[in-house]
N, C-alpha and C positions, 0 to 999 in steps of 0.2 A: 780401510775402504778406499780413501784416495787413491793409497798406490795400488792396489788391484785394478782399478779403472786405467793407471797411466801405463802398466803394465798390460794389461787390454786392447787399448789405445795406440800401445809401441806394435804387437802383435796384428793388429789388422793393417795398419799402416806397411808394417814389413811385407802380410801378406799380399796387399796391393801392388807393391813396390816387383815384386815377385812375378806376380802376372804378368804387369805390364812388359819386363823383360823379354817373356817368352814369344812376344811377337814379332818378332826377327825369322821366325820359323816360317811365316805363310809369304808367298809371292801372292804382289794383283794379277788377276787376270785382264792380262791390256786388251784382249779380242778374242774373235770368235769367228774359226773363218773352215768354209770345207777342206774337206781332204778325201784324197782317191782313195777308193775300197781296192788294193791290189788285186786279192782273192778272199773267195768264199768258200767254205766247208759245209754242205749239210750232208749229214749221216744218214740218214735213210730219203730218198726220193718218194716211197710211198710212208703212208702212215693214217692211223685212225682218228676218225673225227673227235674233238673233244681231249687229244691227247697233248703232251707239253714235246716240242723238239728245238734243241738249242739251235741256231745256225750260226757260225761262226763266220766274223769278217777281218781282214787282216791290210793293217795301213800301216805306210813306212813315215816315221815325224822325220825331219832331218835333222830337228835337237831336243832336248831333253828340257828344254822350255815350253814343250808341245805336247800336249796329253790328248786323248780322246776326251771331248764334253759328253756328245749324246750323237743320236740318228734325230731325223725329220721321215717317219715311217707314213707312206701315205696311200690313202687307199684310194687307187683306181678304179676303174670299172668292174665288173661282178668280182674276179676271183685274181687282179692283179694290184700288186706292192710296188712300191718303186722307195728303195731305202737308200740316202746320202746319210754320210759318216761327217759329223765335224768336229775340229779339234781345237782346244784353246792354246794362246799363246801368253806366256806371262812375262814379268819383267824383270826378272829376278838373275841372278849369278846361276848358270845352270852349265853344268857336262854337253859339251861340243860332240857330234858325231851322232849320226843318223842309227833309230833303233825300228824295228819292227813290233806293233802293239798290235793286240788280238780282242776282240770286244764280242758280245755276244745277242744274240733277240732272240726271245723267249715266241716260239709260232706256235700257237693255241689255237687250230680252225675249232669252226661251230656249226659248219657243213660240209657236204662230202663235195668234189671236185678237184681241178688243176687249179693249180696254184701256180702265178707266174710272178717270180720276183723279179725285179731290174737292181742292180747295184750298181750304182754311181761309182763310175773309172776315171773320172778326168774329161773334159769337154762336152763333146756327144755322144761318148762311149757308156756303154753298161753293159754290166756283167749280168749274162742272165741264165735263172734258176729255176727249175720246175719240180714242185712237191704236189704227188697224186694223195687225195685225200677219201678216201672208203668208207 
């Protein structure tokens, strides 16, 4: 019985030991800061109320310590969006050279109208997007 327990014992310890290794895999994220939406994609301009359309936005990181986090999607007055893109930076050992990332928003209207999006370009600039909605 002893040694079933010391053998037990050696077995979680290892397991421990194991884990703790694996964390060499994750960078911190040092911040969190915007980034210009170059371009936008939406595939269809009109579309039916209540229906799902992806819109596509496309940001250049200039290292691969740079990921897209999330948008700040904000609703404006009756029927307009104003959407900034922002991306985290981490601290870690990462591949030098600027990559293009592609992110996507799920647009589910719940009435019919124009829809006027702004995407955030860099200073005062915005890219802007109009989806009719039937």
């Amino acid at each position: 019985m002893k040694k079933l327990l010391n053998i037990g014992f050696l077995m979680a310890l290892s397991g421990l030991f194991l884990v703790s290794c694996n964390d060499d895999d994750y960078q911190t994220i040092e911040s969190i800061d915007k980034i210009k939406i170059d371009s936008v994609k939406v595939i269809n301009d009109t579309m039916d109320a209540f229906t799902i359309q992806s819109i596509k936005t496309y940001s250049t990181y200039p290292s691969h310590c740079e990921g897209f986090y999330g948008y700040d999607y904000v609703y404006n007055a009756n029927l307009e969006r104003t959407v900034t893109s922002y991306k985290y930076i981490t601290n870690g050992p990462c591949a030098q050279g600027s990559y293009v990332g592609d992110n996507q928003i799920n647009f589910s209207p719940q009435k019919k109208g124009t829809y006027t999006f702004k995407f955030w370009n860099g200073g005062n600039n915005w890219i802007t997007k109009t989806i009719v909605v039937q």
